[in-house]
C-alpha positions in Angstrom: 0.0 0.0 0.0 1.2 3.5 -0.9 2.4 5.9 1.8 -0.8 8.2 2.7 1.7 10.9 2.1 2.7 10.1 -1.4 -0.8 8.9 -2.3 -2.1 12.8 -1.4 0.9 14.3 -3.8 0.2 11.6 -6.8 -3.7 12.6 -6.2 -2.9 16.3 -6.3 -0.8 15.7 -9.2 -3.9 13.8 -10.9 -6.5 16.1 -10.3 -4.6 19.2 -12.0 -4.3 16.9 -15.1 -7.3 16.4 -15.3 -8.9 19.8 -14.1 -8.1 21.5 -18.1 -10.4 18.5 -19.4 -13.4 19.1 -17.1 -13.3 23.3 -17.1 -15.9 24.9 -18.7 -18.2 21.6 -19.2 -21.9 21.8 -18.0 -21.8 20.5 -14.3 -24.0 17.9 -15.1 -21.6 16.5 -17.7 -19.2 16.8 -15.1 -21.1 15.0 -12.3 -22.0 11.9 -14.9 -18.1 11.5 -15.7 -17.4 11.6 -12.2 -19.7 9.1 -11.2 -18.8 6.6 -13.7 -15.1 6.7 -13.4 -16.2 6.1 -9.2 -18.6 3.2 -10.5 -15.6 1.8 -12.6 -13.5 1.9 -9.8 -16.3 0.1 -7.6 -16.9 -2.3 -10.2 -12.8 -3.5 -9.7 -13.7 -4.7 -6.4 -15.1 -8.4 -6.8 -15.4 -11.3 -5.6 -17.5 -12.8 -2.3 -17.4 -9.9 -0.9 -17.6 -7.4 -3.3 -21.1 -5.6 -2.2 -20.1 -5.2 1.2 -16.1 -3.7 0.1 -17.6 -1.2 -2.5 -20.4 0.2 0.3 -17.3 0.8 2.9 -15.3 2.2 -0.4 -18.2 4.4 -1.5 -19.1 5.5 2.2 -15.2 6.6 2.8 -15.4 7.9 -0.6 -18.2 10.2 0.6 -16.9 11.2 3.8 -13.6 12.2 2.1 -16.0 14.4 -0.5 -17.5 15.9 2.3 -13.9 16.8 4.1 -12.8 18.7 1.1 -15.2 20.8 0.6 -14.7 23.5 2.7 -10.5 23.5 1.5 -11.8 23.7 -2.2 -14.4 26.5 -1.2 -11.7 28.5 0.0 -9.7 27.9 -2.7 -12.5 28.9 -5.0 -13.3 32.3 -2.7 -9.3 33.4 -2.7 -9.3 33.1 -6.5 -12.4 34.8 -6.9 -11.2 37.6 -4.7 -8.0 37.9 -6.3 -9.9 38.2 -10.1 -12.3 40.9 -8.0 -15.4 39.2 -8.3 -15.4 38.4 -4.5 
């Protein structure tokens, strides 16, 4: 298993590659894309036990959605400030 550390900074580093491709799409097109690449990463969990591994995995999934919001909301604010439409 990666180092929480290292699996933050590769995540970072992910999310600003793919930030370009989702600007300026409708935020329902965004939301769909989202939520199939998070059901294709659900749908790698099988076997026996699969049903119960991808509710814990989508719960913590959530909970971590729910942590970054208010960090992303302040990120958003500052920039909006700084462009003086804040």
């Amino acid at each position: 298993m990666m180092d929480p550390v290292e699996a933050a900074l590769k995540s970072q580093e992910l999310v600003e590659r793919i930030r370009p491709i989702l600007a300026g799409n409708d935020p329902g097109v965004v939301s769909g894309a989202l939520a199939d690449l998070l059901a294709m990463l659900l749908a790698g969990h099988m076997g026996p036990d699969a049903a119960e591994w991808r509710e814990v995995l989508l719960q913590e999934h959530i909970k971590c959605v729910r942590e970054l919001i208010p960090p992303n909301e302040q990120m958003i604010m500052e920039k909006m400030q700084a462009q003086g439409a804040g």
